[in-house]
C-alpha positions in Angstrom: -16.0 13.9 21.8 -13.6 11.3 20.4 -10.7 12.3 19.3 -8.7 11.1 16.1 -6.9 8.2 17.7 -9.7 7.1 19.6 -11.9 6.8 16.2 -9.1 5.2 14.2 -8.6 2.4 16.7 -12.6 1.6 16.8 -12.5 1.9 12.4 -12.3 -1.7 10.7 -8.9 -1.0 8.9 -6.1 -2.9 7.0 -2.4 -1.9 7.5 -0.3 -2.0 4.8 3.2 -2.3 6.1 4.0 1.0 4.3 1.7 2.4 7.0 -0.8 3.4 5.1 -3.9 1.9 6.4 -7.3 0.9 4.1 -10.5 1.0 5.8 -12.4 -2.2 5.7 -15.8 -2.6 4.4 -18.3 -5.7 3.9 -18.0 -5.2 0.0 -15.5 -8.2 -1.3 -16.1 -5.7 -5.2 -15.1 -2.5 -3.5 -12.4 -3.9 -0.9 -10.6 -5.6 -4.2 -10.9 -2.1 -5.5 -9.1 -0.5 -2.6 -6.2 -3.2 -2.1 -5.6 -3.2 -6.2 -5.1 0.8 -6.1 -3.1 0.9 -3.2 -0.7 -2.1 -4.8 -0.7 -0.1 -8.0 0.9 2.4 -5.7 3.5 0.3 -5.1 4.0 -0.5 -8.2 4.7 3.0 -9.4 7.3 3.5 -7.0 9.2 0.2 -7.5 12.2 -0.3 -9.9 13.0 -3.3 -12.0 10.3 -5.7 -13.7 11.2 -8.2 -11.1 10.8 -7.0 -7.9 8.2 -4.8 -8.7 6.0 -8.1 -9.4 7.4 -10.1 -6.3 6.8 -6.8 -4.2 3.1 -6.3 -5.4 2.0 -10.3 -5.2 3.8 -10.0 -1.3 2.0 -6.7 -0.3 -1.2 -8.1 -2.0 -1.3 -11.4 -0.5 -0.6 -9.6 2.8 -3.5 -7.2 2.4 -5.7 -10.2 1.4 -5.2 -12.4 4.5 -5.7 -9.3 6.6 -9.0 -9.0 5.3 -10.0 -12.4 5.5 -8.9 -12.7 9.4 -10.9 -9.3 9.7 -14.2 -11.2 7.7 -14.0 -14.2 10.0 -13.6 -12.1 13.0 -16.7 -10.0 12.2 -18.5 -13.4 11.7 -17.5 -14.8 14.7 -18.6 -12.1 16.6 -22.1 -11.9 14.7 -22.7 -15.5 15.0 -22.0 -15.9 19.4 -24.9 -16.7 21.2 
């Protein structure tokens, strides 16, 4: 029986450098879903108009490329011969 670190480190997931990690699914809808709510997180907890809108574009763009290297990565894999 696996245990809880074993699973985590076979799960598809997105880290957040807050730590909190996202798990990633094929679903470009749903995984917009997930990385919006958890920036909206961020948002709440920020102070000041300005850096809560520099903060939320950085952690966004950051969760976005993640995804992307995690997409092509899955299609490379898929696609060997």
């Amino acid at each position: 029986m696996e245990n809880q670190e074993q699973l985590k480190q076979r799960l598809p997931l997105i880290r957040c450098e807050c730590g909190a990690e996202i798990l990633f699914i094929p679903d470009l809808k749903e995984m917009s879903h997930s990385i919006e709510a958890h920036v909206f997180e961020h948002r709440r907890n920020e102070k000041g108009p300005a850096k809560v809108a520099i903060n939320a574009n950085r952690i966004r763009d950051a969760l976005i490329s993640q995804v992307l290297r995690k997409a092509s990565d899955r299609e490379n894999e898929t696609s060997d011969f």
